[in-house]
N, C-alpha and C positions, 0 to 999 in steps of 0.2 A: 540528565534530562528525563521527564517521563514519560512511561509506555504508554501511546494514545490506542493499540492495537496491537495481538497478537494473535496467528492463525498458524495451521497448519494445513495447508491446501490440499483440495479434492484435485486430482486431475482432469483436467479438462473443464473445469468448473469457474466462472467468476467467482471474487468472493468478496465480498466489502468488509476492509482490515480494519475499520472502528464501528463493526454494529448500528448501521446507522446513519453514520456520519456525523460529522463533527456537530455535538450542543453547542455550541457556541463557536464563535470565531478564533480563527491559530493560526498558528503554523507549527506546518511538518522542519523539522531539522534533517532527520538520517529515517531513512526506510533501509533495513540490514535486512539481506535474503541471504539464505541458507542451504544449501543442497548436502542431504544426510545423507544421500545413496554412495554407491559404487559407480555412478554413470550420470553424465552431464544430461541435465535438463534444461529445457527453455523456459523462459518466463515471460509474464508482460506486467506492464502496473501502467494505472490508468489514475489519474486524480478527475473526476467528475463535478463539474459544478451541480446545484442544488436544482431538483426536479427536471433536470437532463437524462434521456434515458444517454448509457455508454453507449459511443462510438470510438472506432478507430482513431478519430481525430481529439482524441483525450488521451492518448498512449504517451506518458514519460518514457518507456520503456517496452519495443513490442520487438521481439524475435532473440530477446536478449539470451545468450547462452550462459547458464551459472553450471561451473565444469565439477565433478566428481569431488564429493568430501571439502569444500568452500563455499566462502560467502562473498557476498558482493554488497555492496553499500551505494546506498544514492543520499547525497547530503547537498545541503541548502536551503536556502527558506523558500519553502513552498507555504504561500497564503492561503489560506481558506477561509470562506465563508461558512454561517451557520448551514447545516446539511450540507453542504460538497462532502464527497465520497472518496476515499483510495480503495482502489478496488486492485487485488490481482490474482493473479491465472498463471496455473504452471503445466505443461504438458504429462507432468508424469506426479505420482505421490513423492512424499518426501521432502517437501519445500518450506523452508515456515519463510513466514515476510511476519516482520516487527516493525510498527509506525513509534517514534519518537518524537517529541516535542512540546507544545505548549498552548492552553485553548486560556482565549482572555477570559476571564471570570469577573472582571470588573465590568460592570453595566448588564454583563448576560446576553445583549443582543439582543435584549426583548422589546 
């Protein structure tokens, strides 16, 4: 499947994991988070509808703990509209979050 987004997180930073947000309509399949440290980090992931500032109330995933040297995967079909956002946020450096999936190219959404 392919990479819609790849980062390597600021601490304490949002960060919107496809640039943007989605061209076109998709979906997400697997969002893989990754903790490179020596010491568990928390994270959050938030998928944002199109021209919504982020609130708490967009959190897939808020206080989530990813523990020393692992990753953790969230899978499923998550829909998206043109521009909706996955945004995420890790307490500490070291984190990458990877978006997976598929944006329809047929029609474009234009």
């Amino acid at each position: 499947m392919p990479i819609l987004g790849s980062h390597d997180l600021a601490a304490t930073t949002n960060t919107d994991l496809m640039s943007g947000g989605m061209p076109y309509s998709g979906w997400i399949e697997r969002i893989q988070i990754t903790n490179r440290t020596a010491g568990a980090i928390t994270i959050r992931l938030y998928i944002v509808p199109a021209d919504v500032d982020l609130a708490d109330k967009h959190a897939v995933a808020y206080g989530q703990n990813v523990p020393a040297n692992s990753s953790v995967a969230f899978t499923g079909d998550f829909l998206l509209s043109k521009n909706d956002r996955v945004v995420g946020y890790a307490s500490g450096t070291g984190i990458s979050m990877n978006v997976y999936g598929r944006q329809n190219l047929v029609g474009r959404d234009e």
